[in-house]
C-alpha positions in Angstrom: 26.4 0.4 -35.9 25.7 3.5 -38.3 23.0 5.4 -37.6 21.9 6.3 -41.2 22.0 2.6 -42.1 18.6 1.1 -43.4 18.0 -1.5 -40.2 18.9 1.7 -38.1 16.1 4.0 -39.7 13.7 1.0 -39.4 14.4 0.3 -35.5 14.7 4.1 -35.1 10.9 4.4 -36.8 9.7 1.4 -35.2 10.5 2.6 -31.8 9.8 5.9 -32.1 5.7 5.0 -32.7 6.4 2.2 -30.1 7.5 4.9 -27.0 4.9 7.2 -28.6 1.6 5.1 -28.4 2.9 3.7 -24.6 3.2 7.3 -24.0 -0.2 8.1 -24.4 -1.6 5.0 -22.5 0.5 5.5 -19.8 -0.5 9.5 -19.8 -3.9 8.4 -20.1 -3.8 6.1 -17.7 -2.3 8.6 -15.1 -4.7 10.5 -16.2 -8.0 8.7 -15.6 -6.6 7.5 -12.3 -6.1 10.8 -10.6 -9.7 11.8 -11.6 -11.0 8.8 -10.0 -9.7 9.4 -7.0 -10.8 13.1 -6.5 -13.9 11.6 -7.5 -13.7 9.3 -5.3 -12.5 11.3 -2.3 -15.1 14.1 -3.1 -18.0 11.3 -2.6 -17.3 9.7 0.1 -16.0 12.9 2.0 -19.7 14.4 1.3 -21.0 10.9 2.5 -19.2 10.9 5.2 -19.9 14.4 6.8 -23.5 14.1 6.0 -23.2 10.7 8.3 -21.3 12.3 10.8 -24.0 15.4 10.9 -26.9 12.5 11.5 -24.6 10.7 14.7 -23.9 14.2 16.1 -27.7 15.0 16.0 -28.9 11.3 17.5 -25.8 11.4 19.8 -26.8 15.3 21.6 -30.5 14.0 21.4 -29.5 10.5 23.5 -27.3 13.6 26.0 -30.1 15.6 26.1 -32.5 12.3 26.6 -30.1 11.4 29.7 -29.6 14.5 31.3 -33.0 15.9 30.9 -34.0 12.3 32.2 -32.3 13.3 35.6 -33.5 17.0 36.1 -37.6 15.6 35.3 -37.1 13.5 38.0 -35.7 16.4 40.1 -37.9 18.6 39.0 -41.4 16.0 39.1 -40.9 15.5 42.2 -40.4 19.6 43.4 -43.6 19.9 41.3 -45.2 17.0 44.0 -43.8 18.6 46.6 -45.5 22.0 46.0 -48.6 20.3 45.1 -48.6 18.7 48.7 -47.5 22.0 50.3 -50.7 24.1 47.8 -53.0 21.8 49.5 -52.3 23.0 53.3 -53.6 26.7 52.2 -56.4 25.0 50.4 -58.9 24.5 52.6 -61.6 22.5 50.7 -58.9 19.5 51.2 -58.4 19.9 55.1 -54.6 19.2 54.6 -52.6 20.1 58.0 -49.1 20.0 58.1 -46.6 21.1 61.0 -43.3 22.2 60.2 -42.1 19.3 61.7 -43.6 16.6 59.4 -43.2 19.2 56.5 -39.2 18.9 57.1 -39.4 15.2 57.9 -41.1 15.2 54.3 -38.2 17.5 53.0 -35.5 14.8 54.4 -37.2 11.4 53.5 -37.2 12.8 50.3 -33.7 13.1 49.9 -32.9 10.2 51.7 -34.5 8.3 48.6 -32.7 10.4 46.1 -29.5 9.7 46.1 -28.6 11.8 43.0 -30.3 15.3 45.0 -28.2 17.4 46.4 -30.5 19.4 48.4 -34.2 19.5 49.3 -36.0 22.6 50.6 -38.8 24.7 50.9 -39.4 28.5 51.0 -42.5 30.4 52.6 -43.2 34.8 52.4 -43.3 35.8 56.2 -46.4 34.4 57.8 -47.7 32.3 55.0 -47.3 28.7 56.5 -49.2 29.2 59.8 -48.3 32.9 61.4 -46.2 31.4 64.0 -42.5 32.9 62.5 -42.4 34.9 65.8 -41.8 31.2 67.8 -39.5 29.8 65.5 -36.8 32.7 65.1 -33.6 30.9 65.3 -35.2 27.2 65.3 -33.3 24.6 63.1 -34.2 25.2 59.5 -35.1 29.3 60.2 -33.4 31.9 60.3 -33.6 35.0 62.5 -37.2 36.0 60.4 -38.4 33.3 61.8 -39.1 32.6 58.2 -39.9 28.4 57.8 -36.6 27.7 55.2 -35.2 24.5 56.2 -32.6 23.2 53.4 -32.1 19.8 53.7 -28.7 19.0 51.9 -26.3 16.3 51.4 -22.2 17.0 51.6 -19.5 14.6 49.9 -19.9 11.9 52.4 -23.4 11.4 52.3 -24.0 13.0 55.2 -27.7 14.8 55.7 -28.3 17.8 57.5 -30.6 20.9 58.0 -29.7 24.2 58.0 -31.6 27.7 56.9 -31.8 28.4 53.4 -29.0 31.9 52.6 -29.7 34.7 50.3 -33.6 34.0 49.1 -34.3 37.7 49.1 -31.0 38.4 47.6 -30.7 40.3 44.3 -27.0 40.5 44.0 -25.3 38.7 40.7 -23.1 35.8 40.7 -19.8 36.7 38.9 -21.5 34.7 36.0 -24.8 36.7 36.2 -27.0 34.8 37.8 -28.8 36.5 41.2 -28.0 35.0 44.8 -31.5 34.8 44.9 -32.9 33.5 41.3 -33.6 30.2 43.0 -36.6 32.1 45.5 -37.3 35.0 43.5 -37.5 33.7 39.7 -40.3 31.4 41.0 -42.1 34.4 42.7 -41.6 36.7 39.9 -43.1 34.5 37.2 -45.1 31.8 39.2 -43.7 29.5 37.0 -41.7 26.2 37.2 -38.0 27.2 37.0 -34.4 25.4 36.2 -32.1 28.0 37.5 -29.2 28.6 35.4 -25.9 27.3 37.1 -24.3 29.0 40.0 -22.5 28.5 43.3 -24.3 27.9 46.5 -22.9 26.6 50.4 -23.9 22.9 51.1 -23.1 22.6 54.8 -20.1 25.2 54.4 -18.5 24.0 51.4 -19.9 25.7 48.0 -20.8 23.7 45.6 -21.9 24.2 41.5 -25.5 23.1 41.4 -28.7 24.4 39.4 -32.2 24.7 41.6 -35.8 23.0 40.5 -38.2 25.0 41.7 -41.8 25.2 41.8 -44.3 28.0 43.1 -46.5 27.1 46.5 -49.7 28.9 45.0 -53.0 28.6 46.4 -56.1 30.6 45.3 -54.1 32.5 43.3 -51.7 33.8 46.1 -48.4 32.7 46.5 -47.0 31.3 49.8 -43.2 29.9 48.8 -41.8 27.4 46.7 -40.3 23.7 47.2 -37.1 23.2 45.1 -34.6 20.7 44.4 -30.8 21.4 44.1 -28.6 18.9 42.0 -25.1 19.3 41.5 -23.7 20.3 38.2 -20.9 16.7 38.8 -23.5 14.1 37.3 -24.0 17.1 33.6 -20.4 16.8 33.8 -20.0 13.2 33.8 -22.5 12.6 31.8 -21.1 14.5 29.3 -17.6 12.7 29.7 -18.6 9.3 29.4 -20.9 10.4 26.0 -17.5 11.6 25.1 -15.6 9.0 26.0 -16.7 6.7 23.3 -17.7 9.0 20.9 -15.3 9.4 17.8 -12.4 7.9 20.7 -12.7 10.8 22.9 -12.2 13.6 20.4 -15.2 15.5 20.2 -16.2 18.4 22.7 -19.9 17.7 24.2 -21.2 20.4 26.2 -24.5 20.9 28.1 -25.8 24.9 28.6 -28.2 26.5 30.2 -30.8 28.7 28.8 -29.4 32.3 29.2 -25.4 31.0 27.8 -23.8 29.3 31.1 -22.1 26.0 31.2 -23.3 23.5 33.2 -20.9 20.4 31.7 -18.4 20.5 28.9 -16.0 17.1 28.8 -12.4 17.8 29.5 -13.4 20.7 30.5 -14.6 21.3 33.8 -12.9 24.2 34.7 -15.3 25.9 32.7 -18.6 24.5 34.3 -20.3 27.7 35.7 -18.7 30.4 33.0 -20.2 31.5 30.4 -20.6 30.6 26.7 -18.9 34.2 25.6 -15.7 33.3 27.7 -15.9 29.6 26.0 -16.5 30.3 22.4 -15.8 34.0 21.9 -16.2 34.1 18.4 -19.3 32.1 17.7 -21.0 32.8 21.1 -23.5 34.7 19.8 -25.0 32.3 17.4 -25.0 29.8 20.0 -26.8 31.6 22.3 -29.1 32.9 19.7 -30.0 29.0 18.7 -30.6 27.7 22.1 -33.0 30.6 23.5 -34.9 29.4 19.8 -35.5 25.7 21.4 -34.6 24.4 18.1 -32.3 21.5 16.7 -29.0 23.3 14.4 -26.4 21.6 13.1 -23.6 23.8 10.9 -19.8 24.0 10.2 -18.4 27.2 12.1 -16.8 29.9 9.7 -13.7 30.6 12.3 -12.7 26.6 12.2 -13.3 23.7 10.2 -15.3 22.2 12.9 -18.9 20.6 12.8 -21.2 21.8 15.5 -25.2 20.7 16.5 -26.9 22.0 19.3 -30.3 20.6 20.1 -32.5 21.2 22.8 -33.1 20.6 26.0 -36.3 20.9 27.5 -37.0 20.6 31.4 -40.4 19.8 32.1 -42.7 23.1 31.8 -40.4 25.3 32.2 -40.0 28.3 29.2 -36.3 28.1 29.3 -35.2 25.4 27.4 -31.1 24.5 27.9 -29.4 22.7 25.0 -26.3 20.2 24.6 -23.9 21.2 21.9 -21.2 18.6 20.1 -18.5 19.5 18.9 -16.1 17.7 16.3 -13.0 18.8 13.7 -14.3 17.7 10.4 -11.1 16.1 10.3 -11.6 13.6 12.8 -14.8 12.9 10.6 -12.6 12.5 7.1 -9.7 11.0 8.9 -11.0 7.2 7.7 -11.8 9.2 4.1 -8.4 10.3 3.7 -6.9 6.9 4.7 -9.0 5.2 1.8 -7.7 8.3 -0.5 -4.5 7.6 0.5 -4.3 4.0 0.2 -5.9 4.0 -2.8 -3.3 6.3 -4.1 -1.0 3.9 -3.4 -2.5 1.1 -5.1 -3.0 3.3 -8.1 0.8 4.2 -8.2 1.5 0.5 -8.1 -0.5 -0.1 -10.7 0.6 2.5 -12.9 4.8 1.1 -12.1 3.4 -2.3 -13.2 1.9 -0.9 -16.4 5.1 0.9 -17.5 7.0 -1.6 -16.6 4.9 -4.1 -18.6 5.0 -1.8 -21.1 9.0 -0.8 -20.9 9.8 -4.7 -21.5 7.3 -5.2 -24.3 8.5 -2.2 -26.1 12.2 -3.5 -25.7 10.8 -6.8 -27.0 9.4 -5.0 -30.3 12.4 -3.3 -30.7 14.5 -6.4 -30.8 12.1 -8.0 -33.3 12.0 -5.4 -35.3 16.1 -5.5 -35.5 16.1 -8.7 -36.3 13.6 -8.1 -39.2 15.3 -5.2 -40.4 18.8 -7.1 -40.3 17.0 -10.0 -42.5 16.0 -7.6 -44.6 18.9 -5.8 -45.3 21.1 -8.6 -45.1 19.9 -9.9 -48.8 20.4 -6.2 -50.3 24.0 -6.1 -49.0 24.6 -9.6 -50.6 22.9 -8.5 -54.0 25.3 -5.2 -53.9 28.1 -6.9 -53.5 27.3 -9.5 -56.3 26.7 -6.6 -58.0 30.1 -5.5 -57.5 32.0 -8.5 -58.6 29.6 -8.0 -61.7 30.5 -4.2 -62.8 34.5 -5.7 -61.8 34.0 -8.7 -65.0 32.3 -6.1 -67.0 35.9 -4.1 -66.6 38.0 -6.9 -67.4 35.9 -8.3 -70.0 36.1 -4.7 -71.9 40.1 -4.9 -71.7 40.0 -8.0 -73.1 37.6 -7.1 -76.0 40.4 -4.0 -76.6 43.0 -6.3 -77.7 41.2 -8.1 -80.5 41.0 -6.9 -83.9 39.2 -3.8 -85.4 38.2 -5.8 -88.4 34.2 -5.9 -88.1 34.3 -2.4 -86.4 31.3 -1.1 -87.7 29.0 -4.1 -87.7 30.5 -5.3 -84.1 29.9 -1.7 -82.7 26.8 -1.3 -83.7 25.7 -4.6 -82.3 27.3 -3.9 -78.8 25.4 -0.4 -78.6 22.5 -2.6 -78.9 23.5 -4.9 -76.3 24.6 -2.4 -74.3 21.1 -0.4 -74.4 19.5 -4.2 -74.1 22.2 -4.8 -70.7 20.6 -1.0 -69.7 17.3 -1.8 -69.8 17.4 -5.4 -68.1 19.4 -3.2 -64.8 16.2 -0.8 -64.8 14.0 -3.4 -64.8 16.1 -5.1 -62.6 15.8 -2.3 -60.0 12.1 -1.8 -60.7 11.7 -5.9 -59.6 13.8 -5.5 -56.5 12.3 -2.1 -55.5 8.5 -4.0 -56.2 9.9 -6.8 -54.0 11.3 -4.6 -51.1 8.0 -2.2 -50.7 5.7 -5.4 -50.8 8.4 -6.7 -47.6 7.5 -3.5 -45.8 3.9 -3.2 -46.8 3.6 -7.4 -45.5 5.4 -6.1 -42.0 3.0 -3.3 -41.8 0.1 -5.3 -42.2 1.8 -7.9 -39.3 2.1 -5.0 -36.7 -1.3 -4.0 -37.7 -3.2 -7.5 -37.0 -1.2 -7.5 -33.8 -2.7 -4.2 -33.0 -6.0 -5.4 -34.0 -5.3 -8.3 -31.7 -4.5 -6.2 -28.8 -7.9 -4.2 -29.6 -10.2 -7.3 -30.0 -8.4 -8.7 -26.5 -9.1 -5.5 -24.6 -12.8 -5.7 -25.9 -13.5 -8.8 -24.6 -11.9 -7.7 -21.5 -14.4 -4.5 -21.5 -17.4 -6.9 -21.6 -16.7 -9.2 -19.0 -16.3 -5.4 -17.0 -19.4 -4.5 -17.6 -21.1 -8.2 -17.2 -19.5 -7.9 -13.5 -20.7 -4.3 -12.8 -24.0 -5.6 -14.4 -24.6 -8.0 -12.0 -23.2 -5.8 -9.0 -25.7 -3.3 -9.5 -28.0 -5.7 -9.7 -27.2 -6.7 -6.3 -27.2 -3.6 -4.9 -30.3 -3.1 -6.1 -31.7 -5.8 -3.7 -29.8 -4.6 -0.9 -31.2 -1.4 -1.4 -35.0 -3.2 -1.3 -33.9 -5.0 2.0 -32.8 -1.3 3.6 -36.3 0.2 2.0 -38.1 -2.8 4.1 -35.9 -2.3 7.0 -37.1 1.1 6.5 -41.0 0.2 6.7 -40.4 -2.0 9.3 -38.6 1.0 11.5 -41.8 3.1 10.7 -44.2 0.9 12.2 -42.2 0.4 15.4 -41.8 4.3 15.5 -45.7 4.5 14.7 -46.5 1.4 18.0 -44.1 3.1 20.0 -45.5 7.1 19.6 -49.2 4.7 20.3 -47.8 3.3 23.6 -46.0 6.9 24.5 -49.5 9.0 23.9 -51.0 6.2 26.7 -48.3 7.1 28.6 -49.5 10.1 29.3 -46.9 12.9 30.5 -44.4 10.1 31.4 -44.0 9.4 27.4 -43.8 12.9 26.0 -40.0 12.3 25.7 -40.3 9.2 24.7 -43.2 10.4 21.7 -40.8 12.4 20.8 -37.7 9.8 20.0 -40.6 8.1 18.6 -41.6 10.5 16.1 -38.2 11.3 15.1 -37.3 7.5 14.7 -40.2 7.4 12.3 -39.2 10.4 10.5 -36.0 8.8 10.4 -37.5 5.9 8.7 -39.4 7.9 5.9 -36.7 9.6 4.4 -34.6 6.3 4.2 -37.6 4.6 2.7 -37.6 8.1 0.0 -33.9 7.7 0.1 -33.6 3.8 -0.8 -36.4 4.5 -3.7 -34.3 6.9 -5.0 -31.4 5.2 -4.7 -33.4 2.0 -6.2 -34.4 4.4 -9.5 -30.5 5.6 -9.9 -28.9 2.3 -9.6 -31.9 1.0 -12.1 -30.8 3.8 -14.9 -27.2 2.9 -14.6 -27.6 -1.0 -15.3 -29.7 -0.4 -18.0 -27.0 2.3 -19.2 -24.9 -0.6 -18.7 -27.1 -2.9 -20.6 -26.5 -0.6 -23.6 -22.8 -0.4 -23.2 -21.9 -4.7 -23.1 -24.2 -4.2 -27.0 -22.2 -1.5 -28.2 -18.9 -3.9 -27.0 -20.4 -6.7 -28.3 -20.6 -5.0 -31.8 -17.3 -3.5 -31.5 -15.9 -7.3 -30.7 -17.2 -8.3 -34.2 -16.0 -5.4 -36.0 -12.7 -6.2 -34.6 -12.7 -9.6 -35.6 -14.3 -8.8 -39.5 -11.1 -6.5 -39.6 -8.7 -8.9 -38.4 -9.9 -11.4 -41.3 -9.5 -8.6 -44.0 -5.5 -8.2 -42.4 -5.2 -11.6 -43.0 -6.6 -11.4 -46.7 -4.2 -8.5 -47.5 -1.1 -9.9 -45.8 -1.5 -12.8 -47.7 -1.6 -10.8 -51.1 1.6 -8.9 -50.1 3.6 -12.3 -49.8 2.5 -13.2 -53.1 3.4 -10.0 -54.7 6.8 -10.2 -53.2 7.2 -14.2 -54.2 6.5 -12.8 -57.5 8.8 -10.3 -57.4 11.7 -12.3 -56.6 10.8 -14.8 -59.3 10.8 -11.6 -62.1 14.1 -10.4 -60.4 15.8 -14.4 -61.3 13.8 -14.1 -64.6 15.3 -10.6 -65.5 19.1 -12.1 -64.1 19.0 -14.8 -66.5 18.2 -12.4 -69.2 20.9 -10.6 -68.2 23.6 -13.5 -68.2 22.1 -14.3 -71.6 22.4 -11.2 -73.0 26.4 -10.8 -71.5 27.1 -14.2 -73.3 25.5 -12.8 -76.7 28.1 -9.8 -76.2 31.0 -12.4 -75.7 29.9 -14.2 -78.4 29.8 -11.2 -80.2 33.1 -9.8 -79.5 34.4 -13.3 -80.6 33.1 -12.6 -83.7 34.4 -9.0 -84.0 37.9 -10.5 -82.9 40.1 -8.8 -85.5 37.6 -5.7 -85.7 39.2 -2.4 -84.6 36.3 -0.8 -83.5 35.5 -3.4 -80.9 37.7 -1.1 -78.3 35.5 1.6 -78.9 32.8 -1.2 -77.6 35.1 -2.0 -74.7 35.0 1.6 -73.8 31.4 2.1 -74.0 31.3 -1.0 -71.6 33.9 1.0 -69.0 31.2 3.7 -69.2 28.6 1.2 -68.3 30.2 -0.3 -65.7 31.3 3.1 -64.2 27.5 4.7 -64.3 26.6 0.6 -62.6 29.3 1.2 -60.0 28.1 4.5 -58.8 24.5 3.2 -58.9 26.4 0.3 -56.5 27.3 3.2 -54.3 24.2 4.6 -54.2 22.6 1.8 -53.2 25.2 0.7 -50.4 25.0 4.2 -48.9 21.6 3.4 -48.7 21.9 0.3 -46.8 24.9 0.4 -44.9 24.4 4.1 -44.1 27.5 5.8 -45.3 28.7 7.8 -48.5 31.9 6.1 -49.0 32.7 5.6 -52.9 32.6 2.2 -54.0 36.1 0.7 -55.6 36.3 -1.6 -58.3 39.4 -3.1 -59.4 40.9 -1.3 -63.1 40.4 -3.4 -66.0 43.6 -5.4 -67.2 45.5 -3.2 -70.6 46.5 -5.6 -73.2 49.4 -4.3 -75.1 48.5 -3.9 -78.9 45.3 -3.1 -78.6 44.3 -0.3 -81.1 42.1 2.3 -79.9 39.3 3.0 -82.0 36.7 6.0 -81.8 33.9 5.1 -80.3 30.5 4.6 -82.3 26.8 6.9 -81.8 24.9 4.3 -79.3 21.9 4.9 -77.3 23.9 5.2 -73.9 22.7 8.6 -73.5 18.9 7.7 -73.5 19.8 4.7 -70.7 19.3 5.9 -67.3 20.3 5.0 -64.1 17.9 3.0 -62.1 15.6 5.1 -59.4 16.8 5.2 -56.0 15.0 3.4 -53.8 13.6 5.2 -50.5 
């Protein structure tokens, strides 16, 4: 098929705006896709590390709960312990205790513990009942004579006595800590104490504990202290089985005491005892910093992207709070974040295939309608240049003919062919004129088709974009009464957390942790109920935003429509210009026949006239400026500049030739070409 034919310039036009405006919705589309799901990803990646920071903070305060459970009981009952041993030096309560039941006291105790590792008290030289001097070497003393008896429990359970080791010792640990911290920190401050973790020998074998101790004091002396050892095993398994089921195991939870040691970390326990430096040596120091402060902190580290909360760890009255820390990569938290990203990625690319695949086969449907219109178009111009063909081919033959008659009414008969020859002129312009009217109304009436299917398309989407918004309408609707049910949920939680910080403050001492869970939980509860109102207001905005969009698509549905029924209007008008067209274009042919016949007639008349050749000549002339207007036209068409052949006119022997007369064949003009 040539190119530069007419159907080919119309497909070629047709398709070219056809690839063009899929172009731009696919691009678009592309377009608005990716920046949904940035948007998308950004959101809920926020969302979800601001969830994550909320878990790690309840989940180290339920570690904290647990463990610091275990050491107040350790430690509530040294406190007991030294209040019953305060009481012998007190005499207004005429308390008398040997060292006999005073040990027996020391091993029932641990009997009933199961969870203490060791039990013991502590007295300065002399203090219990000046009778060290008997007792050098007795069980529970040591050569002093001191009364030290550790009561202690190994691996198997077993229980035994032996003398407490290294009371007055002031030698460090290799972690720091003095030999002797458990005996002499009490002393020094008359204080409760939780020693900081550090290796002591229980019956021979030494073991990783950390030492409840409380001061013996009595009139403002003091006599010794009663203490409680636990080992560090149960920090360390609770902190495995809080990890265990945490995020499936892969977050770090650590438990530290107050001057930077580690008493648990999960998976870790070869680092129970070291310190926090030789654990985190780049962020150490804020650590430690935070947990001598006694206050919550929850922060992404600048060496890793890893989230981290520490919160306290108080032990009874002591003024060295410990602290458990969590640990997490913020990729563990985003991991399900990234999943949605990633599937939704993939739902959007098969989307967008789909669309250009939609759109791939309605373009190649277009194209093939708009081939067959342009081939039923061009098909009727080819017929009419090839009718006019066989027309300029008679007008040849007809003027050899007219050569052979006679010159005898030369004058008359050439004067009256100019005039039909000016007359034959003027009917082909028109004729061109009516055929060119009738070919632009053909292309105006498809242009006006394609646009009422556009308009079509439009309207169709429209509707589409209002039963959009009626569903996120009434999806934001219902979120706006979940939102009320989490804002009474809310309430509800507030006056639990209120009862329950009521019942705690009864409780007395025994509830102060418990007041404290309490007052959180209700704190808890407040900024959900702020955060649901908020929520409530935002979500309220957007439907009423909404709202206001379905109008404006409602009013754009209408334009659409009034639009579509002014196409209709104009397309109708097109066809009737072009019916009228073709009915001017027969009109103007039959004009034309008539006026050929008044020629023939003419000639007849002219038959012995010499000048008629001259009029056959001037006919060749016509039928030579017709033929290249034939060419121009089927260039036009067919798409190629190839001349256009007629047959030659038959010579008739005889014929005189005779000089042509003055016509008006310079003022006729060749018909415009049609574009």
């Amino acid at each position: 098929m040539n190119m530069r034919s007419l159907q080919m310039r119309l497909m070629v036009t047709f398709g070219t705006c056809l690839l063009l405006t899929a172009g731009a919705i696919a691009g678009y589309g592309v377009f608005n896709a990716r920046h949904t799901e940035q948007f998308v990803t950004r959101t809920t990646g926020e969302s979800a590390t601001r969830n994550a920071k909320e878990l790690l903070l309840n989940k180290a305060s339920d570690v904290a709960f647990e463990i610091g459970r275990g050491l107040e009981t350790a430690l509530l009952t040294a406190r007991t312990l030294g209040n019953l041993f305060s009481g012998i030096q007190d005499h207004s309560t005429g308390l008398t205790l040997s060292r006999e039941q005073i040990s027996a006291i020391l091993r029932g105790t641990l009997r009933k513990n199961p969870n203490f590792t060791g039990v013991y008290t502590c007295w300065e030289p002399e203090a219990l009942d000046r009778l060290d001097e008997i007792y050098v070497g007795a069980p529970g003393h040591d050569r002093t004579g001191r009364f030290i008896p550790y009561w202690s429990r190994n691996d198997t359970g077993h229980i035994w006595v032996e003398p407490l080791v290294d009371y007055e010792n002031h030698q460090k640990h290799g972690n720091g800590v003095r030999k002797g911290d458990y005996y002499l920190l009490p002393r020094e401050t008359r204080k409760e104490v939780a020693i900081d973790p550090y290796p002591y020998p229980v019956q021979g074998k030494d073991v990783w504990i950390t030492s409840l101790c409380v001061p013996i004091i009595a009139d403002d002396r003091f006599y010794g202290i009663a203490g409680i050892d636990m080992r560090l095993d149960f920090v360390q398994s609770l902190a495995e089985e809080a990890c265990r089921d945490f995020y499936g195991g892969a977050a770090r939870i650590a438990v530290i005491s107050h001057n930077g040691l580690i008493a648990g970390v999960s998976r870790m326990s070869e680092r129970v005892g070291q310190s926090l430096k030789a654990w985190l040596p780049g962020t150490w120091d804020y650590a430690s910093r935070q947990i001598r402060s006694g206050t919550a902190a929850i922060r992404t580290r600048e060496d890793r992207p890893v989230l981290e909360v520490i919160v306290p760890l108080k032990i009874g009255r002591t003024d060295a709070p410990w602290a458990v820390m969590i640990q997490i990569p913020q990729a563990v938290v985003l991991a399900d974040v990234r999943n949605m990203a990633g599937e939704l990625r993939a739902r959007q690319n098969e989307s967008l295939l789909k669309e250009i695949g939609v759109g791939l086969g309605l373009i190649l449907l277009a194209l093939l309608m708009t081939g067959l219109l342009s081939r039923n178009v061009s098909r009727p111009v080819e017929k009419a240049i090839s009718e006019l063909r066989q027309s300029y081919a008679h007008v040849e033959s007809a003027s050899g003919s007219i050569s052979a008659v006679s010159s005898a009414l030369a004058a008359a008969a050439s004067e009256q062919a100019g005039s039909l020859e000016e007359t034959a002129a003027a009917l082909g312009q028109m004729a061109s004129a009516t055929r060119q009217n009738a070919a632009s109304a053909n292309q105006a009436g498809d242009a006006v088709r394609d646009a009422d299917m556009l308009i079509e398309k439009a309207d169709l989407k429209m509707g589409q974009l209002g039963r959009f918004m009626n569903s996120v309408g009434a999806a934001s609707h219902e979120t706006v009464r979940v939102i009320k049910t989490i804002d009474e949920i809310a309430f509800q939680t507030n006056l639990l957390a209120l009862n329950a910080s009521v019942e705690a403050a009864r409780a007395g001492s025994a509830g102060a942790g418990f007041a404290v869970v309490a007052t959180e939980v209700r704190n808890l509860a407040l900024r959900s109920a702020d955060a649901a109102k908020n929520t409530s207001e935002m979500i309220r905005e957007t439907v009423e935003k909404i709202e206001d969009g379905q109008q404006v698509a409602a009013d754009a549905h209408q334009a659409f429509k009034a639009v579509a029924a002014r196409s209709v209007r104009i397309n109708t008008l097109v066809e009737e210009i072009a019916s009228a067209s073709v009915e001017q274009a027969a009109g103007i042919a039959q004009i034309s026949r008539a006026v050929t016949r008044l020629d023939e007639v003419t000639q007849e008349n002219a038959a012995n006239a010499g000048e008629t050749s001259a009029s056959s000549g001037e006919m060749r002339l016509q039928a030579d400026q017709m033929k290249k207007t034939v060419a121009r036209l089927a260039a036009l068409v067919t798409g190629n500049g190839l001349p256009v052949t007629a047959p030659a006119p038959p010579h008739i022997p005889g014929s005189v030739p005779v000089k042509a007369p003055r016509t008006a064949t310079s003022l006729i003009r060749p018909p415009a070409k049609s574009v």
